[in-house]
Structure formats: structure tokens, C-alpha cells
C-alpha positions as CSV (number, residue, x, y, z in Angstrom):
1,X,-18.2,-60.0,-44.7
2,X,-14.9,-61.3,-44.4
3,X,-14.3,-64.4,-42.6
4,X,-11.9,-63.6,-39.6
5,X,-11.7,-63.5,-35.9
6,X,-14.0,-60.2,-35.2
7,X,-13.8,-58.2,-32.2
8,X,-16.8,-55.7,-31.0
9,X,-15.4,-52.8,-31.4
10,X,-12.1,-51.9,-32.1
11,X,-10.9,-49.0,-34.0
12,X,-9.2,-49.8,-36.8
13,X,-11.0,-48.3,-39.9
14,X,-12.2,-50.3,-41.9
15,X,-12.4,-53.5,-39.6
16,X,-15.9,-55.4,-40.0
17,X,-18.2,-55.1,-37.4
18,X,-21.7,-57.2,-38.0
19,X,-24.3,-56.6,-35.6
20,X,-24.4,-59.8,-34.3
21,X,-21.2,-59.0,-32.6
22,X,-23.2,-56.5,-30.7
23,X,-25.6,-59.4,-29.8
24,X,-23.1,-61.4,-29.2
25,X,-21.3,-59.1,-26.2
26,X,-25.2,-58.1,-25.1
27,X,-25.0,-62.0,-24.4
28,X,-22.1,-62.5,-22.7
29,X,-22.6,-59.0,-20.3
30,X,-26.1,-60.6,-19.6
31,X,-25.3,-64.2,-19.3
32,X,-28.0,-65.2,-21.7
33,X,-30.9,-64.4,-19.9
34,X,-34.0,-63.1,-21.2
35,X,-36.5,-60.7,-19.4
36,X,-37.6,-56.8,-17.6
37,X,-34.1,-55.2,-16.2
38,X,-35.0,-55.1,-12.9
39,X,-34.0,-51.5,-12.0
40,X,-36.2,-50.2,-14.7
41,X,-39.2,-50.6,-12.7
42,X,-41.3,-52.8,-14.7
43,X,-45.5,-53.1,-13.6
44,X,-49.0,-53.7,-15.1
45,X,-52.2,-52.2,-14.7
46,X,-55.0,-51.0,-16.6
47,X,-55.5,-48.2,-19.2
48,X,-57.3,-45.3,-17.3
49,X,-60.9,-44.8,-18.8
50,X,-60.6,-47.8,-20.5
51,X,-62.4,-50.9,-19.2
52,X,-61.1,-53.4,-21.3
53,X,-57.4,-52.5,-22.1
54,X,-53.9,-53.3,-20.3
55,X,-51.5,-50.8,-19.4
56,X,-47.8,-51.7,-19.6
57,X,-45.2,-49.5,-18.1
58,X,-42.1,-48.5,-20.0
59,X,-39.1,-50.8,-19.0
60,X,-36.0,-52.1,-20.5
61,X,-35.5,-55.5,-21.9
62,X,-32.7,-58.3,-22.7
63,X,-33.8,-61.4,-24.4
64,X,-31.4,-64.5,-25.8
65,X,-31.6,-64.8,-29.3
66,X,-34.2,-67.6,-30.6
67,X,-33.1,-67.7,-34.4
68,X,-31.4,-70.6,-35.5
69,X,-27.8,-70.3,-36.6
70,X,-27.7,-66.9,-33.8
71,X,-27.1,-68.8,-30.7
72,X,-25.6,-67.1,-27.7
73,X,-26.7,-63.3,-29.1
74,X,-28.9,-61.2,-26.9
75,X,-31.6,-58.1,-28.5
76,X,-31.5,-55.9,-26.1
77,X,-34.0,-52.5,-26.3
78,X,-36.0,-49.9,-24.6
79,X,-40.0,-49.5,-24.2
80,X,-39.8,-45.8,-23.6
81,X,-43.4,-45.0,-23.1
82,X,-46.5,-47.1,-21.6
83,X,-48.0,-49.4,-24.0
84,X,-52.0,-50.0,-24.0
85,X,-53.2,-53.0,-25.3
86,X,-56.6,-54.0,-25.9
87,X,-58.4,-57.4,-24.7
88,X,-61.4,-58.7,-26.0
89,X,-64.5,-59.7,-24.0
90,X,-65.5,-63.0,-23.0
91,X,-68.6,-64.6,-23.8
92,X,-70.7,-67.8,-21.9
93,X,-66.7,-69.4,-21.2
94,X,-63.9,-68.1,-19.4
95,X,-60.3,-67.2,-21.1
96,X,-56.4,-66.5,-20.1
97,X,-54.5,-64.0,-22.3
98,X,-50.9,-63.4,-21.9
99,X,-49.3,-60.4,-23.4
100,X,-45.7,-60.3,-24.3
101,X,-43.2,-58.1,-26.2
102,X,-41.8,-60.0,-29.5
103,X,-38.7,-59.0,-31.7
104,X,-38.8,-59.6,-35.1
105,X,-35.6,-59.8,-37.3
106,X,-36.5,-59.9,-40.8
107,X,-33.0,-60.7,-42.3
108,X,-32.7,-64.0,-39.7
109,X,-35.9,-64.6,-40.9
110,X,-35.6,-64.8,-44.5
111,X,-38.2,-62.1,-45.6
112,X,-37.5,-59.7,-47.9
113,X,-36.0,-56.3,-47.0
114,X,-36.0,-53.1,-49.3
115,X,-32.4,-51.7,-50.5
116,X,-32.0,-48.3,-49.1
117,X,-29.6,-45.3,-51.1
118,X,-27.0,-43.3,-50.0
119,X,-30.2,-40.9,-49.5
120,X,-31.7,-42.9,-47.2
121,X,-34.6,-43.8,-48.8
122,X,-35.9,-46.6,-51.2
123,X,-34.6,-47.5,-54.2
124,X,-36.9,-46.8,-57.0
125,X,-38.6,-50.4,-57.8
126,X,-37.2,-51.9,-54.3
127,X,-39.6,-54.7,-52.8
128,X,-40.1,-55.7,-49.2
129,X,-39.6,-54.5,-45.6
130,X,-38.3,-50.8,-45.5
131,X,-35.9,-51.0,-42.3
132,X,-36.2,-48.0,-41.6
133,X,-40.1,-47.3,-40.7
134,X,-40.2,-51.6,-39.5
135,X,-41.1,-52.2,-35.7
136,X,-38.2,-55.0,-34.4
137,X,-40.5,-55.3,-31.1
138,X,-44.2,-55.3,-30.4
139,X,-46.4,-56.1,-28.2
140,X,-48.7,-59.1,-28.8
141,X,-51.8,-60.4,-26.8
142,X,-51.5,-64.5,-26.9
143,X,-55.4,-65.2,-25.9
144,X,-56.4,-68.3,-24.4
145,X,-53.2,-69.5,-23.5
146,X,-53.4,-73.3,-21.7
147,X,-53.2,-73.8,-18.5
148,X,-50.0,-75.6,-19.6
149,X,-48.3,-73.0,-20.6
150,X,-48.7,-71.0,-17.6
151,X,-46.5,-72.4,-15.2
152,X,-43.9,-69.5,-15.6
153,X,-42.8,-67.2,-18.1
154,X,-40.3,-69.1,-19.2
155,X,-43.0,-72.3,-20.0
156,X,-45.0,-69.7,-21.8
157,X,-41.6,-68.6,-24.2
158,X,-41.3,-72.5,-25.5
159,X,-44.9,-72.3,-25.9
160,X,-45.4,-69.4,-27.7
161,X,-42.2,-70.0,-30.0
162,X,-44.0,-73.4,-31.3
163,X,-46.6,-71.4,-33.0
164,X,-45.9,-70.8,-36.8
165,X,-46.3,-67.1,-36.5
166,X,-43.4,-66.4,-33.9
167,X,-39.8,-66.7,-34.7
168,X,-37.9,-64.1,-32.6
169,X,-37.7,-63.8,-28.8
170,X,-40.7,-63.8,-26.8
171,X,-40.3,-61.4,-23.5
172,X,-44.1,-62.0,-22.1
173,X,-45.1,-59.2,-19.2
174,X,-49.0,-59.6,-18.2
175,X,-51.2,-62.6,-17.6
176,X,-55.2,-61.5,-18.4
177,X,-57.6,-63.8,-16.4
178,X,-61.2,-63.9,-17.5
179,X,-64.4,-65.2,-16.3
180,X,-67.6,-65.9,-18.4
181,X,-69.0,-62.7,-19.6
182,X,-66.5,-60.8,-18.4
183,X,-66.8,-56.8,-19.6
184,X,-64.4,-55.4,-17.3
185,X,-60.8,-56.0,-16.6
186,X,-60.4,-54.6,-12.8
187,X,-59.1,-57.8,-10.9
188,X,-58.0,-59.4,-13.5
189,X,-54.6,-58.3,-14.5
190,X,-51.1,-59.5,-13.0
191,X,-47.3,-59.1,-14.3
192,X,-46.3,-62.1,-15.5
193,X,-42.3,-62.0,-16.6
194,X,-39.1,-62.3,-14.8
195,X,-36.5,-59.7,-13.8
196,X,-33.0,-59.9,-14.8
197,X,-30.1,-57.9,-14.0
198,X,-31.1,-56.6,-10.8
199,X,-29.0,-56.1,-7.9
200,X,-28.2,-58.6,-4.6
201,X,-26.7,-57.7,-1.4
202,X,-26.4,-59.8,2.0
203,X,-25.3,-58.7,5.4
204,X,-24.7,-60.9,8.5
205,X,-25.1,-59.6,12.0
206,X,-24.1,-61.5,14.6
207,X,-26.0,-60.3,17.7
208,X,-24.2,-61.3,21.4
209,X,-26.9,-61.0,24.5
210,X,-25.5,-59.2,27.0
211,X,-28.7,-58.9,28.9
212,X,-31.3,-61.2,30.7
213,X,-34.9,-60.7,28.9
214,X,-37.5,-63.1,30.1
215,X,-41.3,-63.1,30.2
216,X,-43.5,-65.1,32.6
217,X,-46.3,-66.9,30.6
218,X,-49.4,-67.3,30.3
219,X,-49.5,-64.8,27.2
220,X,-51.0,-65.7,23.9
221,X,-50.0,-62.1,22.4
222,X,-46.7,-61.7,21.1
223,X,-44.2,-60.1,23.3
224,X,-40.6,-58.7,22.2
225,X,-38.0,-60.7,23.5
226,X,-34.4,-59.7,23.4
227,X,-32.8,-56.5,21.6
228,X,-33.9,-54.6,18.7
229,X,-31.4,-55.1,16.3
230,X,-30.6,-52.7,13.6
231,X,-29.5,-53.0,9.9
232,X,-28.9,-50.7,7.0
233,X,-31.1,-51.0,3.8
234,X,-29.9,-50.6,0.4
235,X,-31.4,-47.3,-1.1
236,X,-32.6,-50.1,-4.4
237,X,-33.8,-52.9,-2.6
238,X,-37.4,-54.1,-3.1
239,X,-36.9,-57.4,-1.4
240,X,-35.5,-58.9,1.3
241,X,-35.2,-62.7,2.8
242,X,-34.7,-62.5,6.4
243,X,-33.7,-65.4,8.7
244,X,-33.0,-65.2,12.4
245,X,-31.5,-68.1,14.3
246,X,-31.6,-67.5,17.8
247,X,-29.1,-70.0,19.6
248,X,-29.9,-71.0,23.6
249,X,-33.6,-69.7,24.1
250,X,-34.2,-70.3,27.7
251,X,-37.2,-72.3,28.8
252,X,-38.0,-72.4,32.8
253,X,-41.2,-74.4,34.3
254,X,-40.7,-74.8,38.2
255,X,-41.7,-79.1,38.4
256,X,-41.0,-79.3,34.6
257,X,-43.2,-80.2,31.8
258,X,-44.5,-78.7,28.7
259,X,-43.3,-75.1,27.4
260,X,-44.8,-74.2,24.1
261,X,-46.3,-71.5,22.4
262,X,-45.2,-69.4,18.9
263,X,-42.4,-67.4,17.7
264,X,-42.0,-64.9,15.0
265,X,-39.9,-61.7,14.3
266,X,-40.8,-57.9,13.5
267,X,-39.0,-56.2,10.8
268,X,-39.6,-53.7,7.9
269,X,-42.8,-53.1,10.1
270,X,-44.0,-56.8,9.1
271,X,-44.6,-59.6,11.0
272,X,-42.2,-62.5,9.7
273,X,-44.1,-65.9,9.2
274,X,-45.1,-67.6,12.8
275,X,-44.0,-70.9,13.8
276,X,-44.8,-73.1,17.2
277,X,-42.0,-73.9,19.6
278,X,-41.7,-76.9,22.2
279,X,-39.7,-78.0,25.1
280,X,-40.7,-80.8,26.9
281,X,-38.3,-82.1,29.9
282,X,-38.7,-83.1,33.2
283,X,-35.8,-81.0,33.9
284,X,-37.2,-77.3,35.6
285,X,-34.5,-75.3,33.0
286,X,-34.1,-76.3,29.1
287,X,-32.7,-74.6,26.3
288,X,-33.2,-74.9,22.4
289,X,-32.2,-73.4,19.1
290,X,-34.8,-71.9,17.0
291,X,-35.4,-69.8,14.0
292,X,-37.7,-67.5,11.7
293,X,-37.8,-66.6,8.3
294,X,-39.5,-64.3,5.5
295,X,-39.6,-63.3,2.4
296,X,-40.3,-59.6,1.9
297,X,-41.3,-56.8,0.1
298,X,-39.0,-53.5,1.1
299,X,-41.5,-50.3,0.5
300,X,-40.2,-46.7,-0.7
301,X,-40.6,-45.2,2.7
302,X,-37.8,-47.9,4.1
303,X,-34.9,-48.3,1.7
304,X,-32.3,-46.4,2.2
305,X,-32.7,-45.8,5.9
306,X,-32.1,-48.3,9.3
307,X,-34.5,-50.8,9.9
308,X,-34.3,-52.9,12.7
309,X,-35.8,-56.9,13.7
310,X,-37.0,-58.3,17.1
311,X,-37.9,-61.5,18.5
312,X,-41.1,-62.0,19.2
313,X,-42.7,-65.2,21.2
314,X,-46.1,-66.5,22.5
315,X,-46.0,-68.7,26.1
316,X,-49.4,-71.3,26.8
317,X,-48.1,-72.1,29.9
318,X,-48.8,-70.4,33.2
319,X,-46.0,-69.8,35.4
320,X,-43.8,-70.7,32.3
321,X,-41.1,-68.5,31.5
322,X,-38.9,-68.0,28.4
323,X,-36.1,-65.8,26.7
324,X,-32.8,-64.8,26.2
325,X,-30.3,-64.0,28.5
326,X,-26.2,-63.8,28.4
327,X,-25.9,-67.6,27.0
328,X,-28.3,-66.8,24.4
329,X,-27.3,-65.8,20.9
330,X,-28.8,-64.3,17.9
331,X,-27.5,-64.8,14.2
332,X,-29.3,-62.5,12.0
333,X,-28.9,-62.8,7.9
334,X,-30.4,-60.5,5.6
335,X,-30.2,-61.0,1.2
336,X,-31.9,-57.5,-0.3
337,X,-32.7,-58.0,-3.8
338,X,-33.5,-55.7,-6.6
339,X,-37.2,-57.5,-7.8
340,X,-40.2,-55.3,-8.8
341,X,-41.9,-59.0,-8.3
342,X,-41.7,-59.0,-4.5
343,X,-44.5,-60.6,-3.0
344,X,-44.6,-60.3,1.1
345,X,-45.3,-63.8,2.9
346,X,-45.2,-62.6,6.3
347,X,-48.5,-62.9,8.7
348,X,-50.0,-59.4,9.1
349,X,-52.7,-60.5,11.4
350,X,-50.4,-61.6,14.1
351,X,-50.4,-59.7,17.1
């Protein structure tokens, strides 16, 4: 190959073009990362009919070059079908498996590769790989993988590529936990990679109160408190981290003394996590500034469409009262993500 400044692509005939110029720009559009495109809706689950054997979905995949002397080059390929793979049982002690997809590139790896004719097939007497019938990704069931190298998927990659037998990029997808004479697999199988490539969006609303809403404790059940407050979703969203500061939150007690109770938010039809609010003055009227917060998963039925949030809030007080009214305000942020990992943290038994 001649040795000049190479471009991928132009059109000059003639003009060299290695592949690793292709890695190369997969790396560069990418940013080096390595995992599951988000927006190809990686999962896991199990092979139907088959107790002991993991189903992966099909999915499409980016992964950072690990061969020395092909730094900052990306593989980048398709799994167009589901993939089953089969797990062993478990006998008197228990066992973690992690299963990953692993390229292979026999030329960066010094193995031998057969020559191929203007036919397309072997040359007579070639010895080696034949190119055209090798698989460049598989998937690959590490068993009993430390607990070390569980941390992440990205603590499992340097793991996996100390072993002799691995010299590509490792892309791992499902975690297999066992117990002692385990037969079964129902339970015991969770994604374990990370998304790349998927899209982020944030919207601010910034909520004036126009109105007076109050509420005259004691009540332990929440109550909404204030307007509902609506907000478009993205039609690709799967997540969304939602935090509501609420500026001025009235606090009233004739004699003055101790308000408290909780506070949380509705949204996506979830109840965002709960916290306790406290004002303690000697004063009969108090204000404070206080805030909620969650980290959501965004179901099919709800992107795409107007969703709304409200305050909620607990008084233990009798003849306590709290709320919003016009000095009140309400700052409401909103990030959707594009993560087939979401994983809701709000408090579904809250009232």
C-alpha cells in the first residue's frame, strides 16, 4: 500500500483505500466508544422451550479497536437475528457467566488466511482461514467470571482481553447468575452492556403560580398541590430524569412551631422518589425552597404524546397548612434519553 496521506473515500480511481480507513472514520463518527446502539433496541431473555439457554435480541454494535498497532479504529456490525446460547448447569457451588459478542481479525492477528482467485474461491494448495466462510463476530459464554470483573461492562472488557484466547474487541451483553444446582435459568438472566449512540434531549419549563393552592393538615396521604404542568415527550425516549424545584412553598401554623411532613411529584404515571420537608419558626408564616427528583423509565404507551407533573405533599400537623400561591414558583427540568437500560427509581407504593 503506498505510503501517503489517505482519505476515506474519494473518488479518484485508483486511490488506496485500506479498511482501516473505514475503522478509522467508524471511530471518529462514534467517538471511540464501544457497546449496543441504543436505538436498535437491544434486550435479553431466555430461549423459549429451552430451560437452560439465553436469548439475545438482534441489535447493532460499535466497538474501539483492541489490536495493537490499530488504535483509534472502530468494528462496527449488525446481529440481524436473535442469538441462543447455551449455559451449563451448576453443580453443589454457585457460578456467574457473562456472555459477550467478540470480533476476531485474523490478519491483525497474525494467523494465516487463504489466497482467494479472481473466481472467488481458494487457490488450489492455499492454507489457512478462508475469508470468505470465517465468522469476524461471535458470541461467547465467559463462565465463572469474578466478582471482580463484574463491576461494569467495561471492568469485564479489560478482564476478558487479559485472557490468552481473546484478542479483538469484547462487546459483553448478558450476565448469567447461578445458584448451587441450578437446572433452570428463569430469574437468572439480566443485560449486562452499555448503550452508545443514543439520543438526549432536555426541556426547561418554567412554571409562574398565578393561583393560591393550599391544604389544611393533618393528612398523611399525598395531596396535589399546585398546577399540573404539561410537557411533550420525544416519540424515542426510554428515559427521563426529572427534577422540580419549587421556589416559596408556603408554610402557616397559627402560634408557630413545627410544619413537616413529605413531598414528592407525579409524572409519567409514577410517583417520583419521596423526601421529608421541615419548617420550624416561631414565626405563624414561613417559606422554603424545595425539590424532587427521579430517574425514569418512559413506557411505549407515553412517548410521543403530553405528559404532565404535579406536586404532591404530606402535612403531620393539625391545623397546619401548606402550598403554593402567587409568590410561589416552580422550575421544572426534564433530560429524555434514548437507554433500553432504564431502570425506574421512583416509590410506587406511595399514595
Amino acid at each position: 500500500m503506498a505510503d501517503n496521506n489517505q482519505v476515506w473515500a474519494v473518488s479518484t480511481p485508483g486511490a488506496p483505500h485500506d479498511a482501516r480507513l473505514a475503522r478509522q472514520a467508524a471511530y471518529a463518527t462514534t467517538g471511540g466508544v464501544t457497546g449496543i446502539v441504543a436505538s436498535s433496541g437491544p434486550g435479553v431473555g431466555l430461549t423459549p422451550g429451552v430451560p437452560m439457554s439465553v436469548r439475545l435480541d438482534p441489535c447493532s454494535v460499535v466497538a474501539a479497536s483492541t489490536y495493537a498497532g490499530a488504535r483509534r479504529e472502530s468494528y462496527s456490525f449488525d446481529v440481524p437475528e436473535a442469538i441462543d446460547v447455551a449455559v451449563t448447569t451448576t453443580g453443589s457451588g454457585s457460578r456467574t457467566d457473562v456472555i459477550a459478542l467478540v470480533v476476531t481479525d485474523p490478519v491483525l492477528e497474525g494467523r494465516e488466511i487463504m489466497e482467494i482467485g479472481e473466481d472467488g474461491t481458494p487457490l488450489p494448495g492455499s492454507e489457512g482461514i478462508n475469508p470468505q466462510e470465517h465468522d469476524y463476530w461471535t458470541a461467547v459464554r465467559f463462565s465463572s467470571v469474578p466478582s471482580s470483573a463484574r463491576k461494569s461492562p467495561e471492568v469485564f472488557r479489560q478482564w476478558a482481553l487479559d485472557r490468552p484466547d481473546v484478542n479483538g474487541p469484547v462487546i459483553p451483553y448478558a450476565i448469567v447468575t447461578q445458584g448451587s444446582n441450578s437446572v433452570g435459568l428463569e430469574g437468572k438472566v439480566k443485560p449486562f452492556f452499555e448503550t452508545v449512540m443514543g439520543r438526549e434531549a432536555s426541556i426547561i419549563v418554567d412554571q409562574e403560580i398565578t393561583k393560591t393552592y393550599l391544604e389544611t393538615g393533618k393528612f398523611n396521604s399525598y395531596r396535589t398541590i399546585g398546577p399540573s404542568i404539561p410537557f411533550e415527550v420525544p416519540w424515542w425516549a426510554t428515559r427521563a430524569r426529572v427534577k422540580a424545584t419549587i421556589q416559596g412553598v408556603s408554610t402557616r401554623l397559627d402560634g408557630g412551631g413545627q410544619r413537616s411532613g413529605k413531598i414528592s411529584g407525579l409524572t409519567f404515571g409514577q410517583s417520583m422518589r419521596q423526601y421529608r420537608w421541615d419548617s420550624r419558626t416561631s414565626s405563624k408564616f414561613g417559606r422554603q425552597n424545595l425539590s424532587v427528583w427521579a430517574d425514569l423509565s418512559v413506557s411505549s404507551s407515553r412517548r410521543g404524546t403530553t405528559q404532565d407533573f404535579r406536586l404532591r405533599m404530606t402535612s403531620q400537623q393539625t391545623g397546619a397548612t401548606v402550598g403554593l400561591d402567587e409568590w410561589s414558583h416552580i422550575f421544572l427540568e426534564i433530560e429524555f434519553i434514548e437507554d433500553p437500560n432504564a431502570v425506574d427509581n421512583s416509590d410506587p407504593g406511595t399514595d
